[in-house]
C-alpha positions in Angstrom: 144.5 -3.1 -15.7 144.9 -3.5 -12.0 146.2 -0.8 -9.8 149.5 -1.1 -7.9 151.7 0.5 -5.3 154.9 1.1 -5.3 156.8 1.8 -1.7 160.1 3.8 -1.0 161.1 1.1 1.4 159.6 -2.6 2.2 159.1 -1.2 5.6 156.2 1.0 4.6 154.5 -1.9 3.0 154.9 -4.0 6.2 153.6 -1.2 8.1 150.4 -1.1 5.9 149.9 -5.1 5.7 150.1 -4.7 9.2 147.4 -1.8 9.8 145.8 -3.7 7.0 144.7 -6.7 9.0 144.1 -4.8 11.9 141.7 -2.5 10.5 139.9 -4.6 7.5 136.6 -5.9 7.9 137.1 -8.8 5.9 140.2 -10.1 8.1 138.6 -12.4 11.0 140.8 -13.2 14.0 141.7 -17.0 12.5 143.1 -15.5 9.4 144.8 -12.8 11.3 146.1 -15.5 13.5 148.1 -17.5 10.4 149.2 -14.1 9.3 151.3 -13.8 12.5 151.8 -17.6 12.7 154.9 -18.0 15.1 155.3 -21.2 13.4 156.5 -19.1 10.3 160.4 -19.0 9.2 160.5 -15.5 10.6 160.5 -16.6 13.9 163.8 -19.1 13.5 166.9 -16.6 12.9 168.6 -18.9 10.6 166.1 -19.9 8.5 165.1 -17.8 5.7 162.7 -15.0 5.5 159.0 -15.5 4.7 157.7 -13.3 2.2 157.3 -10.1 5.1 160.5 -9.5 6.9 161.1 -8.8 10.9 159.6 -5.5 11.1 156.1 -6.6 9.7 155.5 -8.9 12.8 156.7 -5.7 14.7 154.5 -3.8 13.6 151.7 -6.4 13.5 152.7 -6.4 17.5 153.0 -2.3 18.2 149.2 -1.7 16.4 148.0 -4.9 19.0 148.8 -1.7 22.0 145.8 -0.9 24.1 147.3 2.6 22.9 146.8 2.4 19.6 142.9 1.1 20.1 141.3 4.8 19.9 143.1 5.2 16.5 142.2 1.6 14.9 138.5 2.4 15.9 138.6 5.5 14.1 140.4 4.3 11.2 138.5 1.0 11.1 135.1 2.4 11.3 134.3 -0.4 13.1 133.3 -1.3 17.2 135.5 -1.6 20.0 135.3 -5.3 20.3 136.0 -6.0 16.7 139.3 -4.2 16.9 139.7 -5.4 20.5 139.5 -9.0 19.3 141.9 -8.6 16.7 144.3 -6.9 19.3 143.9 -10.0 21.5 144.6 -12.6 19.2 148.2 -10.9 18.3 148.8 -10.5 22.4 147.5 -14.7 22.6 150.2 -15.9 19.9 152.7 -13.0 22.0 152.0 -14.8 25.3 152.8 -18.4 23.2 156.0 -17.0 21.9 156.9 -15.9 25.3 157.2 -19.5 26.5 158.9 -21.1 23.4 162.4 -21.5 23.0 163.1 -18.5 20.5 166.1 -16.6 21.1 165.9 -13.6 23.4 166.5 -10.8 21.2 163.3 -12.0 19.0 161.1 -12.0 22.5 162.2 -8.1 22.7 161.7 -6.7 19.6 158.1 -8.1 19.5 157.7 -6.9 23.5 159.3 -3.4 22.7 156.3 -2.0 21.1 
């Protein structure tokens, strides 16, 4: 019998896929990468919601911080450049958002983290 979790609110579980990728050793930048796809339906407001909802990618984006690196380290158990990397890669498919044709108010909930 596996083990499961059950979550108050879908947020909670976004927020741990989230700190998930960014802190697992066996999630490389590419997979991490077509996790926050900007090619996904989340990124087109009337298309319907992938599997995660907006505040996944959100979150994905607030943990890519240089704020947050010190506590991703820590957590992580892992070296600066591995977490580093996997910051980077979010803020490279940011910067690609940036200059697509999305709809403004999807640009600033990303860039408010």
């Amino acid at each position: 019998q596996e083990t499961g979790y059950a979550f108050v609110h879908l947020s909670l579980q976004e927020f741990f896929a989230a700190l998930y990728l960014m802190i697992s050793k066996s999630v490389n930048c590419s997979s991490l990468k077509s996790n926050f796809s900007l090619k996904s339906k989340w990124t087109f407001k009337s298309e319907t919601r992938t599997w995660f909802t907006d505040s996944f990618h959100i979150f994905l984006s607030g943990l890519s911080s240089k704020e947050c690196r010190k506590f991703l380290i820590q957590l992580a158990e892992q070296s600066e450049a591995c977490v580093t990397s996997k910051q980077e890669t979010v803020l490279q498919s940011l910067n690609k958002l940036a200059a697509t044709d999305l709809t403004g108010p999807k640009i600033i909930e990303l860039c408010h983290c």
